[in-house]
C-alpha positions as CSV (number, residue, x, y, z in Angstrom):
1,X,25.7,4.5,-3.4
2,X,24.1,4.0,0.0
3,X,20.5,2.2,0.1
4,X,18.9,3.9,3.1
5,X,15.6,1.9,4.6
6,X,14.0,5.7,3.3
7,X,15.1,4.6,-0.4
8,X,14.2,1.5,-0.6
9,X,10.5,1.8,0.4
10,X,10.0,4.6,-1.6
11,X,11.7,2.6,-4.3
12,X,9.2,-0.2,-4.1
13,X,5.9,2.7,-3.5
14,X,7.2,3.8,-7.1
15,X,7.1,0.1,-8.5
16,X,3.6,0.1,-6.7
17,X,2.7,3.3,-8.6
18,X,4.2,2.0,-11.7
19,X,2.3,-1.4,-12.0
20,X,-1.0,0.4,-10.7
21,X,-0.6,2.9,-13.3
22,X,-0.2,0.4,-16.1
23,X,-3.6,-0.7,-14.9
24,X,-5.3,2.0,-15.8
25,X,-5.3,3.2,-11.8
26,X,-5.2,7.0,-11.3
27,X,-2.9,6.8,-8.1
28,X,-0.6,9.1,-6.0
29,X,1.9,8.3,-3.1
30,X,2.1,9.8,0.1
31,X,5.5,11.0,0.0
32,X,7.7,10.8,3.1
33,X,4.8,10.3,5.2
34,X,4.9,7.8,8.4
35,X,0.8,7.5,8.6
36,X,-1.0,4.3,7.3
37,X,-1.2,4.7,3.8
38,X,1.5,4.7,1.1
39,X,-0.4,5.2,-2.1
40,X,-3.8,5.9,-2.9
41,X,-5.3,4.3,-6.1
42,X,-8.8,4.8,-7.7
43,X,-9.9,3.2,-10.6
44,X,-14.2,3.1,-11.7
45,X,-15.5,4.2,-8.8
46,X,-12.7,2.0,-6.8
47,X,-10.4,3.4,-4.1
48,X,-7.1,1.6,-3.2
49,X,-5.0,2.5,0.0
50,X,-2.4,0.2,0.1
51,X,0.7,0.3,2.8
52,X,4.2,-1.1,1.1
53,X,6.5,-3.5,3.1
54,X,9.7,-4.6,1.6
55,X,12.7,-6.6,3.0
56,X,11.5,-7.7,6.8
57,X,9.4,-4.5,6.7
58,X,5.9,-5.8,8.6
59,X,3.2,-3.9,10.1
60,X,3.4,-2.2,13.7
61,X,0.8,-3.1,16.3
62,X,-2.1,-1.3,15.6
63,X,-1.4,-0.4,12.2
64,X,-4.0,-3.0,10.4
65,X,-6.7,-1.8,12.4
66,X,-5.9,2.4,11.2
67,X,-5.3,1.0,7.7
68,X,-8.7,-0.3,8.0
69,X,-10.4,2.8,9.6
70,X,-9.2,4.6,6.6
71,X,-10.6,2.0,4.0
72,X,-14.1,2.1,6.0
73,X,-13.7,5.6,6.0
74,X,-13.6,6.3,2.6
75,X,-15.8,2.7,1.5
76,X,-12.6,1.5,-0.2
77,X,-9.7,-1.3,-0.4
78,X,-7.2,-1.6,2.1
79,X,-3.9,-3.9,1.2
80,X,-0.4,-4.4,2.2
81,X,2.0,-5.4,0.0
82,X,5.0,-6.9,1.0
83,X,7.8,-7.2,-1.6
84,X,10.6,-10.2,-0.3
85,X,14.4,-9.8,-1.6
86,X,13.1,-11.8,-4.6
87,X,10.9,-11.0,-7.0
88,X,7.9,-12.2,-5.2
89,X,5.2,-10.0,-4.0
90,X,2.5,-10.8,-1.8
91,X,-1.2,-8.6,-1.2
92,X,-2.6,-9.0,1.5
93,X,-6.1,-7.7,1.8
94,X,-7.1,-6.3,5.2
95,X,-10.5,-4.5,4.7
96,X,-12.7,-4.4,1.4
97,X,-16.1,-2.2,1.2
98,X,-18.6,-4.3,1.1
99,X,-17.2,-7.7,2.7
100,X,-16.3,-9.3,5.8
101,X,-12.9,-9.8,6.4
């Protein structure tokens, strides 16, 4: 079987969706979309947008500051999760309502 870049991110959006979910997060993925956010999450009055990296995936110039737009936008969370080839996975928060990152 051939592992297309296409497969594995949405592979790793599912695991997103999957460990989200078993959080109690009511969440949805942005299917085959190229925009700035991968899956939404909201939780208690919480919204999530979180953009999924794996491999080398990183994010493209300009990228952070849209991500973060749409967090403002919406007076939300916005992450980026970068899964490695191991079985570590780093957050990375790049805008929360009510802070000052």
């Amino acid at each position: 079987m051939v592992s297309t870049a296409y497969a594995r991110g949405r592979s790793r959006e599912y695991q997103v969706l999957k460990m989200l979910r078993s959080e109690g997060w009511y969440c949805s993925r942005s299917a085959a979309s190229h925009g700035p956010v991968d899956v939404f999450a909201a939780k208690d009055g919480k919204i999530r947008m979180i953009q999924v990296k794996s491999g080398r995936g990183r994010l493209k110039p300009g990228d952070r500051e849209t991500l973060k737009r749409w967090a403002q936008a919406f007076a939300g969370t916005a992450e980026v999760w970068y899964f490695g080839k191991r079985a570590d996975t780093v957050i990375e928060i790049v805008f929360e309502a009510g802070s000052e990152l």
